[in-house]
C-alpha positions in Angstrom: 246.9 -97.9 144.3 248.8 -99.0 141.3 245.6 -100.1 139.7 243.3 -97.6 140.4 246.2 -95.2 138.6 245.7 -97.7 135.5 242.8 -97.5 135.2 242.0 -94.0 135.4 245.0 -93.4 132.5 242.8 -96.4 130.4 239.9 -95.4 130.9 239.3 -91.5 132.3 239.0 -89.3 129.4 237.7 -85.9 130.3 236.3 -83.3 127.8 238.6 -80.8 126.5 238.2 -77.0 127.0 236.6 -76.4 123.8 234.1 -79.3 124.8 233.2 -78.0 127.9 232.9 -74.1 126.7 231.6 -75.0 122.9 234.4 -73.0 121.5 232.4 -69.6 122.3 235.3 -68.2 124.8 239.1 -68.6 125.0 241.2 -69.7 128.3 242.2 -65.6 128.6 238.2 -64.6 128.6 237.4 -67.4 131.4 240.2 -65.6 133.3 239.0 -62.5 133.3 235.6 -63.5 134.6 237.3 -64.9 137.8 235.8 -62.8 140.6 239.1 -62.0 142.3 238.6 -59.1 144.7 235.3 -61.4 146.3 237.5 -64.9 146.1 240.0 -63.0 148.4 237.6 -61.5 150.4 235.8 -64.8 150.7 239.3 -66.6 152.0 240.0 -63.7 154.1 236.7 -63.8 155.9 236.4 -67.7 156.1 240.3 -67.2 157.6 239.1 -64.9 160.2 236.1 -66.8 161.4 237.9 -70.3 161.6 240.7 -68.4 163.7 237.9 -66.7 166.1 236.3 -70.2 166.7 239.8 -72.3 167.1 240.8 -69.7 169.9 237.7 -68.6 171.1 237.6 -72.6 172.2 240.9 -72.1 174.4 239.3 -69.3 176.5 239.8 -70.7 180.0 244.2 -70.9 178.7 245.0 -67.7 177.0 241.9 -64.8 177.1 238.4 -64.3 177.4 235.5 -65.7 174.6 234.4 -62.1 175.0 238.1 -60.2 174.9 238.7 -57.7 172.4 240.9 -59.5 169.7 238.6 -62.6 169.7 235.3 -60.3 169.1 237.1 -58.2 166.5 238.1 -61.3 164.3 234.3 -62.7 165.0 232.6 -59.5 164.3 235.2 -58.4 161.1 234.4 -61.9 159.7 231.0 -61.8 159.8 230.4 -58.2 158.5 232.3 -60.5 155.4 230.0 -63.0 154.8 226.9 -60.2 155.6 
C-alpha cells in the first residue's frame, strides 16, 4: 500500500481545471449547471426502489410482496425513473 501511495504522488499528475475546461468557464459557472432538483430526485427514486426490493424479499417475515407500503415505494419509484 505504501508503494502504490508513492507512486501515485511521483508519478499521477492530473490536469488542472483550466486544462480540462480550456479556461472558457469558471468553478462558479460549472456549479450552476449542476442539475440539482433531477440529482435529488434521481437519489430519492433509486432510494425508494432499493428499499422496495430489500423488503419486498422478507415478505414471508414481516408483510405481503403485494401490501400497500411495499407497492407504494415500488410504484412511487418507478413513476421516478419513467
Amino acid at each position: 500500500m505504501g508503494l502504490a501511495l508513492l507512486l501515485q504522488i511521483l508519478f499521477y499528475h492530473p490536469p488542472s481545471f483550466q486544462q480540462l475546461h480550456g479556461g472558457k468557464r469558471t468553478v462558479m459557472q460549472e456549479v450552476k449547471r449542476i442539475d440539482f432538483v433531477g440529482i435529488f430526485l434521481m437519489v430519492a427514486g433509486l432510494s425508494m426502489f432499493l428499499l422496495g426490493i430489500s423488503w419486498g424479499s422478507y415478505a414471508s417475515v414481516s408483510f405481503q410482496l403485494s401490501s400497500d407500503p411495499d407497492l407504494h415505494r415500488r410504484l412511487s419509484s418507478s413513476l421516478d425513473f419513467g
